[in-house]
C-alpha positions as CSV (number, residue, x, y, z in Angstrom):
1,X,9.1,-25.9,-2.6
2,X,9.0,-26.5,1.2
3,X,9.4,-23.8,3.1
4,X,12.7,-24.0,5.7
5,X,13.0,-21.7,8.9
6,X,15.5,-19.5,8.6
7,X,18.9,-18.6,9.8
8,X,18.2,-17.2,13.2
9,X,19.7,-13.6,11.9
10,X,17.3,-13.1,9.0
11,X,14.0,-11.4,9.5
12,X,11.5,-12.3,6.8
13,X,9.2,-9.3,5.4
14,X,5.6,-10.2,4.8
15,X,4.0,-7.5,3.2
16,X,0.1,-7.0,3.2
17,X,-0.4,-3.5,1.3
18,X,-2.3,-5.7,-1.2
19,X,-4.8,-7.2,1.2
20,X,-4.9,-5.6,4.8
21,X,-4.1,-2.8,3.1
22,X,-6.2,-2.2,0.7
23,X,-9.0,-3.0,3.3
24,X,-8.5,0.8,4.9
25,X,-12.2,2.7,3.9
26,X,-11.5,4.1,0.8
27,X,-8.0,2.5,-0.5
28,X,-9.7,0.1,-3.1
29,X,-6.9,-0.1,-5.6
30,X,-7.2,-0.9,-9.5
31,X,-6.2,-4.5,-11.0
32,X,-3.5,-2.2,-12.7
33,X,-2.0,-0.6,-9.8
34,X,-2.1,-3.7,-7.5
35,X,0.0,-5.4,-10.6
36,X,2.2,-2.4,-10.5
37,X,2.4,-2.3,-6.6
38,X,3.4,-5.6,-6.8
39,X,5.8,-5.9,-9.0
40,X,8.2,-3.2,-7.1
41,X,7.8,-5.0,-4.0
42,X,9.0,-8.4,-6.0
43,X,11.8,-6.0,-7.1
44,X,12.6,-4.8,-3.4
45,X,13.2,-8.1,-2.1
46,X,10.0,-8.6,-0.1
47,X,9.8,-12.1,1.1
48,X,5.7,-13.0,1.1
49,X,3.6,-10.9,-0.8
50,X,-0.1,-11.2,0.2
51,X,-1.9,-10.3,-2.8
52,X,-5.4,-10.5,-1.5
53,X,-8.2,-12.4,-0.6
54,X,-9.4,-14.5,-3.7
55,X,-12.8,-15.4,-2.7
56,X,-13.7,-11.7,-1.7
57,X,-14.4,-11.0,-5.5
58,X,-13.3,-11.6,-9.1
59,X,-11.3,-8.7,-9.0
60,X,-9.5,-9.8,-6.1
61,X,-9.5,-13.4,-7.5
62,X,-7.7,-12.0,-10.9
63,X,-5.3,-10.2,-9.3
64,X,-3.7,-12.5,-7.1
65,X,-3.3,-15.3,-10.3
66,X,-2.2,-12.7,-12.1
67,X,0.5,-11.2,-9.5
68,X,1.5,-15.4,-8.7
69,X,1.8,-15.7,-12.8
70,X,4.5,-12.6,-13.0
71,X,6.2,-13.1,-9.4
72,X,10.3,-13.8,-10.4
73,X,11.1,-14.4,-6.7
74,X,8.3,-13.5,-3.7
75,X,6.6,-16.3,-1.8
76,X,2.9,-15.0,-3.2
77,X,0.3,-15.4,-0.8
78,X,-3.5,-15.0,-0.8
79,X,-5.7,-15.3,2.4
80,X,-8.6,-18.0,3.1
81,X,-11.3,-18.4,6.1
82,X,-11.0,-21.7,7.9
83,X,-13.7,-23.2,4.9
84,X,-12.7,-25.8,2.1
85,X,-14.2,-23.4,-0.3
86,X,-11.8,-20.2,0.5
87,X,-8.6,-22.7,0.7
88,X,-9.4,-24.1,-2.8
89,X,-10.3,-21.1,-4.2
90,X,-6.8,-19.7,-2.4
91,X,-5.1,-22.2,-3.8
92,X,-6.9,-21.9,-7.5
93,X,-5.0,-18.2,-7.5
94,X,-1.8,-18.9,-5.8
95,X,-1.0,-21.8,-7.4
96,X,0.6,-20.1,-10.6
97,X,3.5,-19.0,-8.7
98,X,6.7,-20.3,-8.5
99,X,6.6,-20.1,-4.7
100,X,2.7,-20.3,-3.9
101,X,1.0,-20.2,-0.1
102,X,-1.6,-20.5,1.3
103,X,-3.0,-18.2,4.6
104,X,-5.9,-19.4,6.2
105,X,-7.4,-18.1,9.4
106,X,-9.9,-18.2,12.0
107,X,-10.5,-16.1,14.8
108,X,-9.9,-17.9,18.7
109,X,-10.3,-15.6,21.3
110,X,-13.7,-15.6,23.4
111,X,-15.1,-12.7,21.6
112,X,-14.4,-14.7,18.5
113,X,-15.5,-17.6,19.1
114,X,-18.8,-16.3,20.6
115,X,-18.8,-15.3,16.4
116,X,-18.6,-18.4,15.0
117,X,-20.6,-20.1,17.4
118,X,-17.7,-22.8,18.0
119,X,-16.9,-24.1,21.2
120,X,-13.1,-24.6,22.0
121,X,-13.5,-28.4,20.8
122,X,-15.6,-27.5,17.6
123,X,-12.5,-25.1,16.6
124,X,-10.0,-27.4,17.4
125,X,-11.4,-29.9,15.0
126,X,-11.9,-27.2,12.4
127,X,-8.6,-25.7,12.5
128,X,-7.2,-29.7,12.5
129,X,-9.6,-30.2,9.3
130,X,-8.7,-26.9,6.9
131,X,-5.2,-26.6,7.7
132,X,-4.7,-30.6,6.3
133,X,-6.7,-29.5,3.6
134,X,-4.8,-26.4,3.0
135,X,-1.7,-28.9,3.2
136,X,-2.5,-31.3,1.0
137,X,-2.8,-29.0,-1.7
138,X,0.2,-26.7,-0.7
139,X,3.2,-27.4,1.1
140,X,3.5,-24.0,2.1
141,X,1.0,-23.1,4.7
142,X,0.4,-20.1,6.9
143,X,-2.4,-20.3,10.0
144,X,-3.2,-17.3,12.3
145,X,-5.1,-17.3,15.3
146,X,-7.3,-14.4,14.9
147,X,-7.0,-12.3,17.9
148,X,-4.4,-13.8,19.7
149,X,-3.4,-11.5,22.1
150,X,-7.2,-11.8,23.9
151,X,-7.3,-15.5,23.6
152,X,-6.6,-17.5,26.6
153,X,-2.9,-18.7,26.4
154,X,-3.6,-22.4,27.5
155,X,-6.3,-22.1,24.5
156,X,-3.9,-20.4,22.5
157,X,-1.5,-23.0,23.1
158,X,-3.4,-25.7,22.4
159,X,-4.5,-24.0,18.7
160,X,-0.9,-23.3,17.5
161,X,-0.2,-27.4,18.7
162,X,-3.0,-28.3,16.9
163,X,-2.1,-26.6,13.5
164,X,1.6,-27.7,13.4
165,X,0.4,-30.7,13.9
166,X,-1.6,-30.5,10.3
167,X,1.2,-29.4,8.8
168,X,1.5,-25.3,9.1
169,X,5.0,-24.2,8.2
170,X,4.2,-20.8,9.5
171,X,2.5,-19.6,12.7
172,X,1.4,-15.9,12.6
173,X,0.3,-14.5,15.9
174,X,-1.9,-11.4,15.2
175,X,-2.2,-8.8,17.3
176,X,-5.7,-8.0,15.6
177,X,-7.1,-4.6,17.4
178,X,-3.9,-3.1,18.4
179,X,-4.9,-4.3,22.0
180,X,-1.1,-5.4,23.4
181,X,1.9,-3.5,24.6
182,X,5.3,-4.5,23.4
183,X,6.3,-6.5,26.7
184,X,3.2,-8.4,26.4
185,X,4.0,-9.0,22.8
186,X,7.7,-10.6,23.3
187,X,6.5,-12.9,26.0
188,X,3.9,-14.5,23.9
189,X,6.3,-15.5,21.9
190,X,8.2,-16.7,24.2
191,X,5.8,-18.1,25.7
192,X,4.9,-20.2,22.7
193,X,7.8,-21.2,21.8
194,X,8.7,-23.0,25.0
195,X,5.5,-24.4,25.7
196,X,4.2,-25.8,21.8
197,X,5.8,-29.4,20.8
198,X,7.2,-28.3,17.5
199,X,7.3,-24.3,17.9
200,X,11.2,-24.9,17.2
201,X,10.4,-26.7,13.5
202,X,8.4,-23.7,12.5
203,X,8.5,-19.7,11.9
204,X,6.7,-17.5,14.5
205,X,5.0,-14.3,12.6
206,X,3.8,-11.3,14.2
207,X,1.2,-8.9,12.7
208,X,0.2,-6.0,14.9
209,X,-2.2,-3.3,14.4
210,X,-1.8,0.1,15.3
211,X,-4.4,1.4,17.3
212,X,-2.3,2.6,20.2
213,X,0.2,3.6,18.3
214,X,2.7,0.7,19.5
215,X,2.7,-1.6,16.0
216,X,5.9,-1.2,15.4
217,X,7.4,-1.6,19.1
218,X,5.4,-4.8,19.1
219,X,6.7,-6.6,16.2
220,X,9.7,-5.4,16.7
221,X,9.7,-6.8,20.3
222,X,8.4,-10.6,18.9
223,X,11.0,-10.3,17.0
224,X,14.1,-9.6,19.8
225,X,11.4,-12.8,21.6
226,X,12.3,-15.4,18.7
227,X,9.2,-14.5,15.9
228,X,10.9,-14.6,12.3
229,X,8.7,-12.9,9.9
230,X,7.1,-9.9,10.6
231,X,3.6,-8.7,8.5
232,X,3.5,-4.9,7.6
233,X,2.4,-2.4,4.8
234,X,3.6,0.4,2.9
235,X,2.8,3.6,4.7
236,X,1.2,1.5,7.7
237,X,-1.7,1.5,5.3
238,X,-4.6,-0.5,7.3
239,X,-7.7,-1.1,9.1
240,X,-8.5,1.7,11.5
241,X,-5.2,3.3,12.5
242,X,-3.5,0.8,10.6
243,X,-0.3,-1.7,10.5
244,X,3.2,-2.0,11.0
245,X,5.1,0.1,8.4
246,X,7.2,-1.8,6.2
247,X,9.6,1.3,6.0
248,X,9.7,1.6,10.0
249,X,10.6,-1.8,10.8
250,X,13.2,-2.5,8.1
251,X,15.2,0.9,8.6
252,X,14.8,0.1,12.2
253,X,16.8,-3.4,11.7
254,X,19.2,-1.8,9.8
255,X,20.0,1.5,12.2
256,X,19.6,-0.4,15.5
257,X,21.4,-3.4,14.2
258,X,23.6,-2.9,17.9
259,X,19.9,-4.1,19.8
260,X,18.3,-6.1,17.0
261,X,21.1,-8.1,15.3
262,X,18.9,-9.1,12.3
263,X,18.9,-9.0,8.3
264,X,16.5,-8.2,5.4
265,X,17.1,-8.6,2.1
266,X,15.2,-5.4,1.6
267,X,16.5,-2.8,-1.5
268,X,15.9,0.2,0.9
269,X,16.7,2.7,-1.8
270,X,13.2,1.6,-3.2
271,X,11.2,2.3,-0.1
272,X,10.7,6.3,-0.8
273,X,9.1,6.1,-4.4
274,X,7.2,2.6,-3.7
275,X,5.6,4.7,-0.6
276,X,4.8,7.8,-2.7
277,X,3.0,5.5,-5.3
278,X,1.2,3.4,-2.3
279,X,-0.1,7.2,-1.3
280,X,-1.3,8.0,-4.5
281,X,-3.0,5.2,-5.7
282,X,-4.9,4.3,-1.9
283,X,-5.7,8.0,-2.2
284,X,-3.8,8.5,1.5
285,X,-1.5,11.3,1.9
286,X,1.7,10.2,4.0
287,X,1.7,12.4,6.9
288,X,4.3,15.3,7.1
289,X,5.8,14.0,10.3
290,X,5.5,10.1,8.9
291,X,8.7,8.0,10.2
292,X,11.3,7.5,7.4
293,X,9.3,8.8,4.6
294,X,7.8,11.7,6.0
295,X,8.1,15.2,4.5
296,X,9.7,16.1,7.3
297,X,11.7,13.1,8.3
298,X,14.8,14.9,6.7
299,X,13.9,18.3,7.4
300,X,15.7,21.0,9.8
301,X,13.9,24.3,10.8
302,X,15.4,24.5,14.2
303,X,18.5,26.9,14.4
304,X,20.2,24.7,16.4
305,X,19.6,21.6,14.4
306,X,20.6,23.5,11.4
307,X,24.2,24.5,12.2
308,X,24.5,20.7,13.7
309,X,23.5,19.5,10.5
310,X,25.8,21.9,8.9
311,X,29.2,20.4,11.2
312,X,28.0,16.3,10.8
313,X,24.9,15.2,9.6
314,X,25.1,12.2,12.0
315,X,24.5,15.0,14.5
316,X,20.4,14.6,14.0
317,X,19.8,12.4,11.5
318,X,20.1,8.5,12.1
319,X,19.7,7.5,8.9
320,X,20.6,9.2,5.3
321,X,18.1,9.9,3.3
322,X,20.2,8.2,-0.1
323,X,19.0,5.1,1.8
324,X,15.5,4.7,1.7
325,X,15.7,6.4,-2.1
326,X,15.6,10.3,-1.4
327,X,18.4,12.2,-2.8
328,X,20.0,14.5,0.3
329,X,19.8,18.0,-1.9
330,X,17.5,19.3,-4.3
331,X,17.6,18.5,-7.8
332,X,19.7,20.4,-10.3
333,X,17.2,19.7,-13.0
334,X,15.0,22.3,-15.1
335,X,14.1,22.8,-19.3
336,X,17.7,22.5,-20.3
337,X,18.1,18.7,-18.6
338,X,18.2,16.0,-21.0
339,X,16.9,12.3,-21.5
340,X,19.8,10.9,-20.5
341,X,20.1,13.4,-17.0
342,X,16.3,11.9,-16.7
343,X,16.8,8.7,-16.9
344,X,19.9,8.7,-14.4
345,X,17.6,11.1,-11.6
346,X,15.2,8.8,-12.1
347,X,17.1,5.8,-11.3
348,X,18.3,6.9,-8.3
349,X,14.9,7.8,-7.4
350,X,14.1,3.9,-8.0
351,X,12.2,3.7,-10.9
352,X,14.1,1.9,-14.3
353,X,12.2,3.1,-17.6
354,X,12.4,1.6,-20.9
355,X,12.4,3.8,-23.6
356,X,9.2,4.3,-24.9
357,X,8.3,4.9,-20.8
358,X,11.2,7.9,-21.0
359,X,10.4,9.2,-23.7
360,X,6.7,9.4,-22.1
361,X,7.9,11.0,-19.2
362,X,10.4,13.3,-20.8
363,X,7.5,15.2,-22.3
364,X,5.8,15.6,-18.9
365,X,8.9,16.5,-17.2
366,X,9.6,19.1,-19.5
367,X,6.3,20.7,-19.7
368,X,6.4,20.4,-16.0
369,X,10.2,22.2,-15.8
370,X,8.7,25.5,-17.9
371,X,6.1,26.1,-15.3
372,X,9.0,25.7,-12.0
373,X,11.7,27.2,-11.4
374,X,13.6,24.3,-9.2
375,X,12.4,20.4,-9.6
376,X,13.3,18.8,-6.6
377,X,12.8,14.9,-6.0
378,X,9.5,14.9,-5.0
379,X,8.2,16.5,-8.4
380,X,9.6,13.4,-9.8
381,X,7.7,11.4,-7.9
382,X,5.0,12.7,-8.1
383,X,5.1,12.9,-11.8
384,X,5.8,9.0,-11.7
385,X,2.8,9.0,-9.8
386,X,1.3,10.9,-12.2
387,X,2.0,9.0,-15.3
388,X,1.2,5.3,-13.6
389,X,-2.0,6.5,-12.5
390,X,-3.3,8.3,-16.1
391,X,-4.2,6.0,-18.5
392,X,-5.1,6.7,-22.5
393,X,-7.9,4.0,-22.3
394,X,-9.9,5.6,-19.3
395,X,-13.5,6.3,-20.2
396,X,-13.3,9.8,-18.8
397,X,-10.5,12.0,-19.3
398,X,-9.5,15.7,-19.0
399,X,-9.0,17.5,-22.5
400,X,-9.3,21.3,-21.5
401,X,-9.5,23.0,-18.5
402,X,-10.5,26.9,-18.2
403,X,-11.3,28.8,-14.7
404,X,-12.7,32.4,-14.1
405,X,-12.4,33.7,-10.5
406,X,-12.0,36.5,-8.1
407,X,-13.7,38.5,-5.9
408,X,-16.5,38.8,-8.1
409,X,-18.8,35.7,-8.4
410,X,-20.0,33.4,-9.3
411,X,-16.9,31.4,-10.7
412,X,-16.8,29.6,-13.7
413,X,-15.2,26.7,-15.4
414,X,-15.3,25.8,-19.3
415,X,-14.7,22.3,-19.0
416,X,-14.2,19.4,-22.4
417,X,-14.1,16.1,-21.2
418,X,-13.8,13.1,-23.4
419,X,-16.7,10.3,-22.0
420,X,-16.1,7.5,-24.2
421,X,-13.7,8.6,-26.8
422,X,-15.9,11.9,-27.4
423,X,-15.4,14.8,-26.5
424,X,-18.3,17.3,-24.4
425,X,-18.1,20.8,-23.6
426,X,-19.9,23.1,-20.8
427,X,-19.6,26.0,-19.1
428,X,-20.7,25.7,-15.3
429,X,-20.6,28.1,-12.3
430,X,-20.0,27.6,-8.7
431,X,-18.7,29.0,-5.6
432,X,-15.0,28.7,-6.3
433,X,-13.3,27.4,-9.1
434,X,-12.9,24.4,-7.7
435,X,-17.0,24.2,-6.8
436,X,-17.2,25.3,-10.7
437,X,-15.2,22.7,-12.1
438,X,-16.8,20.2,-9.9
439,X,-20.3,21.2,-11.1
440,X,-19.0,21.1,-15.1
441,X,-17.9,17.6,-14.4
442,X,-21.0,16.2,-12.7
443,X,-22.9,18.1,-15.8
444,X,-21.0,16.0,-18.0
445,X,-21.1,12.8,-16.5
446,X,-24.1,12.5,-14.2
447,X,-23.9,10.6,-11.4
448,X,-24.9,10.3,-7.8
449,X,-21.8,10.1,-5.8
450,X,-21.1,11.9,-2.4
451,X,-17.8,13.6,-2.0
452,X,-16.7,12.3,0.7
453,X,-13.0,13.5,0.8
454,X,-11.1,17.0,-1.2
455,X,-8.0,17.3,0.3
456,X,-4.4,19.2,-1.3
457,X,-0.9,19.2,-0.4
458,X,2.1,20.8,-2.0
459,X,4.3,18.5,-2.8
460,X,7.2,21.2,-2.5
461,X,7.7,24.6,-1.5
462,X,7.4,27.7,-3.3
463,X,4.3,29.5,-5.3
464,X,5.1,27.1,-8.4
465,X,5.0,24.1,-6.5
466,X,3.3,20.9,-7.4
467,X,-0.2,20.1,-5.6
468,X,-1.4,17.1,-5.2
469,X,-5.3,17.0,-4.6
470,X,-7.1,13.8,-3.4
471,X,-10.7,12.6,-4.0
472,X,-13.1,10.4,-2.4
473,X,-16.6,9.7,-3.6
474,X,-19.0,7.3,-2.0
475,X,-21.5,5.8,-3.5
476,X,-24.0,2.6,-2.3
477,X,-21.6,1.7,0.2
478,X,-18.2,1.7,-2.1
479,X,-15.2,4.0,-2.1
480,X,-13.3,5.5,-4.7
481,X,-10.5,6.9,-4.5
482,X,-8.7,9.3,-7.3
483,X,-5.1,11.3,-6.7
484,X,-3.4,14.2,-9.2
485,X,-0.5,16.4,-9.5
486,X,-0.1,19.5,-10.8
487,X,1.4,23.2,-10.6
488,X,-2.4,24.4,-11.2
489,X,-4.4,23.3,-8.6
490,X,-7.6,23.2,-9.8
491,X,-6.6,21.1,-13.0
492,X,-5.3,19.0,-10.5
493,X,-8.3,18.4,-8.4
494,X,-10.5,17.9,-12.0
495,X,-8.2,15.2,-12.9
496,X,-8.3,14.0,-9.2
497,X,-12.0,14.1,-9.0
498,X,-12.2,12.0,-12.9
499,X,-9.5,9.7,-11.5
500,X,-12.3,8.1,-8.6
501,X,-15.0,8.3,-11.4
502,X,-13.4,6.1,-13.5
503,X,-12.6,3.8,-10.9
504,X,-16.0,4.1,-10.2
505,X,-17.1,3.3,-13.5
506,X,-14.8,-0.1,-13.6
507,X,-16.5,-1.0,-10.8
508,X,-19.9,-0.1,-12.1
509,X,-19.4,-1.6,-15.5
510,X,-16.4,-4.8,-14.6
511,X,-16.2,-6.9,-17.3
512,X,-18.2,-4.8,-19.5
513,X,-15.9,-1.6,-20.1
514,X,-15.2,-2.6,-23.8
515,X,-18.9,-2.5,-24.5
516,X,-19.7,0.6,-22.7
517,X,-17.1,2.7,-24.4
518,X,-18.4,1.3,-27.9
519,X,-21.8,2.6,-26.9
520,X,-21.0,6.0,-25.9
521,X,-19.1,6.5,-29.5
């Protein structure tokens, strides 16, 4: 299918969660959840998914063919280096979708270049060489400049010409290391579009990193200078202080609409519970203060804001919070709500759940609504969360869970853990309960992981309110992340702290998993 620019009203959303993403330290994400991540951004209308970077791995390589295979209507992407062998191995994954591309790249300012050992010549012939190669396989074809904004424009110039030239539909002008400010970032465009032969014929993309905190003013600035796609993530999730936010830019179209007269075909009402799943599965936390999908993006403390809030909501809040998928009061739920109450809340909330699914849920939600008084929308979430992330097959899983603490120590925790499909018991001490279940796990399951990360947040107020713990474990250079909910805290950080094992033990054991759970039963 060949790709045609389009109108000049519509903004296209290229979303990199899957790849840029998941290259933040610690946000390795499971074949599973990348499927599941995936899937909700086909469902939100996101234009180019970039499901990874095939060559990088066999996971990575599996998950993009398998993404392209169940795609219904994303443009799936997977990224290349400026080699024969990335752009064939690209295409080997991409090419199961109904709208495949390819993304190949290579980097072109001095500092770069002093990398690759190229002189501006020798890159000009290789950019010439993989981009035809990436064309005659695809007719779909995405090139970047790596580090554009330090790159010379006259060279930068001369690069973009050379790649339209070999046939790139799609010219993405990163701003790799957050280096440019958002006037500097429109007038590049600008700049390239009146000085490339063929810039008109083609889309100008922006991708800008965050780390001055201006990645969102820049690509919304190449946008106002002509650029047509812009590349972001859920949450902002990225390398270093990460990318533009998918949710920022597209409620930023739609509420400013007067300034930037442009469309998405974005669902926004799915942006709150595909951000709280991005959060849990990367094993980053969004922010309290977070634009748009903040935990305190709706809220009022302020006296002043209150009673205005009170008269008109309009009077300080830009934006409604029904639109990105957050109902505006708390939830009438509790024990006495029923399937079919569920099911609706939980629609709203954006997530559609067959019936075995509900009835799933329905038994956590209730066991959940005898320990709270109030379930608000976040529990929900969170719960979602919850149940996507806990999975009957895992190799280690949390079967019983019993703390002693208080000002008299040591603590202790009676842990039974199933390793395997069979169940172990021990009683460990520590100092905490925490510290104590942490020691009853390792006793269980050696290993020789650091904890790197323990972090907990409510997820809403009040004494019976959900926490949400978050693990990190390091171990021979790899992360892995685990995330769990739940009224008790400390069950929630042992299920947290089994979550990153077992992602630790996929990753230990890939291919092998069947075998290794038949050997420890």
């Amino acid at each position: 299918m060949t790709q045609t620019t389009p109108k000049q009203d519509h903004v296209l959303i290229f979303d990199t969660t899957l790849r840029d993403g998941e290259q933040s330290p610690g946000a390795t994400m499971s074949h599973a959840e990348k499927l599941e991540i995936a899937s909700l951004l086909d469902e939100m209308g996101v234009d180019i998914i970039e499901a990874g970077f095939p060559i990088a791995s066999e996971g990575d390589f599996q998950a993009v063919s398998e993404i392209a295979k169940n795609s219904r209507n994303s443009v799936i992407c997977g990224l290349s280096r400026a080699n024969f062998n990335d752009i064939d191995r690209c295409w080997e994954a991409v090419k199961h979708a109904a709208r495949p591309r390819i993304h190949t790249f290579i980097g072109t300012s001095p500092l770069h270049r002093d990398i690759t050992a190229l002189d501006q010549d020798a890159m000009v012939a290789r950019i010439h060489d993989t981009v035809s190669h990436a064309r005659n396989l695809c007719d779909n074809v995405q090139w970047s400049p790596m580090d554009a904004t330090r790159t010379e424009h006259d060279y930068l110039c001369r690069v973009v010409e050379t790649a339209i030239k070999a046939g790139a539909t799609t010219i993405n002008i990163p701003d790799t290391v957050g280096y440019t400010y958002p006037r500097e970032s429109a007038d590049l465009i600008a700049m390239l579009l009146e000085r490339v032969p063929g810039a008109d014929e083609i889309i100008f993309a922006t991708h800008c990193h965050n780390d001055l905190g201006m990645a969102t003013a820049n690509s919304l600035a190449a946008v106002e200078a002509g650029a047509r796609q812009i590349e972001c993530t859920i949450n902002g999730l990225g390398e270093r202080a990460g990318n533009t936010a998918l949710e920022e830019v597209v409620m930023a179209l739609r509420v400013r609409n007067d300034i930037l007269p442009y469309r998405t075909g974005i669902d926004t009402t799915k942006i709150m519970g595909l951000s709280r799943m991005v959060a849990a599965v990367s094993g980053f936390p969004v922010q309290f203060n977070k634009a748009v999908v903040g935990k305190n993006a709706f809220a009022h403390e302020s006296g002043i804001h209150q009673d205005g809030m009170l008269k008109n909501k309009e009077t300080f809040e830009i934006m409604r919070p029904e639109d990105i998928g957050l109902a505006a009061t708390n939830l009438v739920m509790g024990k006495h709500s029923g399937r079919a109450a569920l099911r609706a809340k939980l629609s709203e909330l954006g997530y559609e759940l067959g019936d075995n699914q509900l009835k799933d849920v329905f038994v956590r939600f209730k066991a959940l609504a005898d320990r709270k008084k109030e379930v608000y929308d976040d529990d929900l979430i969170a719960l979602m969360t919850e149940a996507s992330l806990n999975d009957e097959d895992a190799y280690l899983q949390v079967r019983k869970l019993r703390v002693i603490c208080g000002t008299e120590g040591p603590q202790e925790a009676e842990l039974t853990l199933s390793i395997g499909g069979v169940e172990k018991f021990v009683d460990a001490t520590g100092d905490g309960p925490v510290d104590a279940t942490f020691n009853a796990v390792k006793m269980l399951f050696a290993h020789d992981a650091k904890l790197e990360l323990y972090q907990v947040h409510a997820v809403t107020e009040g004494t019976d309110a959900q926490a949400t713990v978050s693990v990190r474990l390091a171990l021979d250079g790899v992360v892995f992340s685990g995330q769990s909910s739940d009224t008790d805290t400390v069950v929630a950080s042992a299920k947290a702290y089994v979550n990153a094992l077992n992602r630790m033990v996929v990753h230990r054991h890939r291919g092998n998993l069947s075998a290794l759970m038949s050997s420890a039963s």
